[in-house]
Every structure is written in structure tokens, then in C-alpha cells.
N, C-alpha and C positions, 0 to 999 in steps of 0.2 A: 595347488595353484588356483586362484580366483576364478573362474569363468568371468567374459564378457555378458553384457545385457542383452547382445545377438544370440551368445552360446543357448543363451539358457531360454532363449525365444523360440530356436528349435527344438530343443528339448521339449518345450511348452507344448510343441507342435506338433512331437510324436506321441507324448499323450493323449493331447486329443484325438490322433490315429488310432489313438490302442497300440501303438507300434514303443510299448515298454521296453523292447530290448533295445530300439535306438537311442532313445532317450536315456537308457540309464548310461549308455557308452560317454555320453555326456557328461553327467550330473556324478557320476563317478569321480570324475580328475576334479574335482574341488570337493574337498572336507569342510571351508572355514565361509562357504557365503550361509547362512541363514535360508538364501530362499532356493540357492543348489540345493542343500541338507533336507527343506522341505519336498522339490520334487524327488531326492531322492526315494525321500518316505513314500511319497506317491508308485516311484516305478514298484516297489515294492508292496503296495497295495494290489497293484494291479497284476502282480507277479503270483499273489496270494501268501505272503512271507509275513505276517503281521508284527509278529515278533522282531525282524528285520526293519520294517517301515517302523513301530514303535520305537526303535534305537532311533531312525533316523531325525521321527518328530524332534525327538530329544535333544539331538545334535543342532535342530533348528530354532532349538525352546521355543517349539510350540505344542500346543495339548492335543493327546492322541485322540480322534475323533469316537464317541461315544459307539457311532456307528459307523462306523468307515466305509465311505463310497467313494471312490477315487475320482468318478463324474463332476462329482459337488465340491472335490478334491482341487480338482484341475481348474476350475471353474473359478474359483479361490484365487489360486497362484498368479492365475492370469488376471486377474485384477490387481493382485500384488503387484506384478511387472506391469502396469500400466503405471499404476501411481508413480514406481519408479522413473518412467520413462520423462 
């Protein structure tokens, strides 16, 4: 099921906390948004799961970060969801 542009604002929010396990509680219950499937990739970066976060980029078709830092990660997404908004 989709996420809202709230859901995934919180989500957004527990990344920047570091707080990955809330965030992924979130970005979990949706498979089909693009940019749910990217934070998920993210809680999974930050989880240390590469392999896992690598599925997720994927699921987000976007390219798995050469060097993955989930800071510059987050950073990203959140400009995502601004465009959005």
C-alpha cells in the first residue's frame, strides 16, 4: 500500500535521527512508491545490509551509490520530497 507524503516525511525524519528502525517500520508497508523503495534502501544502509539496500535501490530504479553513505543518502531523499511537495 502506497505511503502518504506525511508517512514518508517521518520516515525522512528518523533517518536523520539515525533512528533506522523507525523509519524502516514505515518504508516497509509500501513496495510500489519509488521513493518508499529508495528510503528503504537507505534504512538498510544505515542497518549495514548492502546487499538488502542494493535490492531496494533497485526496486526504486535508482543506481546503487558507488560509495554508500546514507548521510549524503538522506540528504538526497529529502530534497526528493521537497520537489514533491
Amino acid at each position: 500500500m502506497p505511503r502518504s507524503h506525511r508517512d514518508l516525511r517521518r520516515a525522512l525524519e528518523h533517518l536523520q535521527a539515525s533512528n533506522w528502525r523507525a523509519a524502516h517500520e514505515i518504508v516497509q508497508k509500501d513496495e510500489d512508491s519509488p521513493l518508499a523503495c529508495w528510503a528503504h534502501g537507505i534504512v538498510h544502509l544505515m542497518e549495514g545490509d548492502l546487499p538488502n539496500a542494493r535490492y531496494w535501490y533497485g526496486q526504486a530504479k535508482r543506481a546503487f551509490p558507488a560509495a554508500p553513505d546514507a548521510k549524503s543518502e538522506t540528504r538526497a531523499l529529502s530534497r526528493a520530497l521537497d520537489e514533491k511537495s
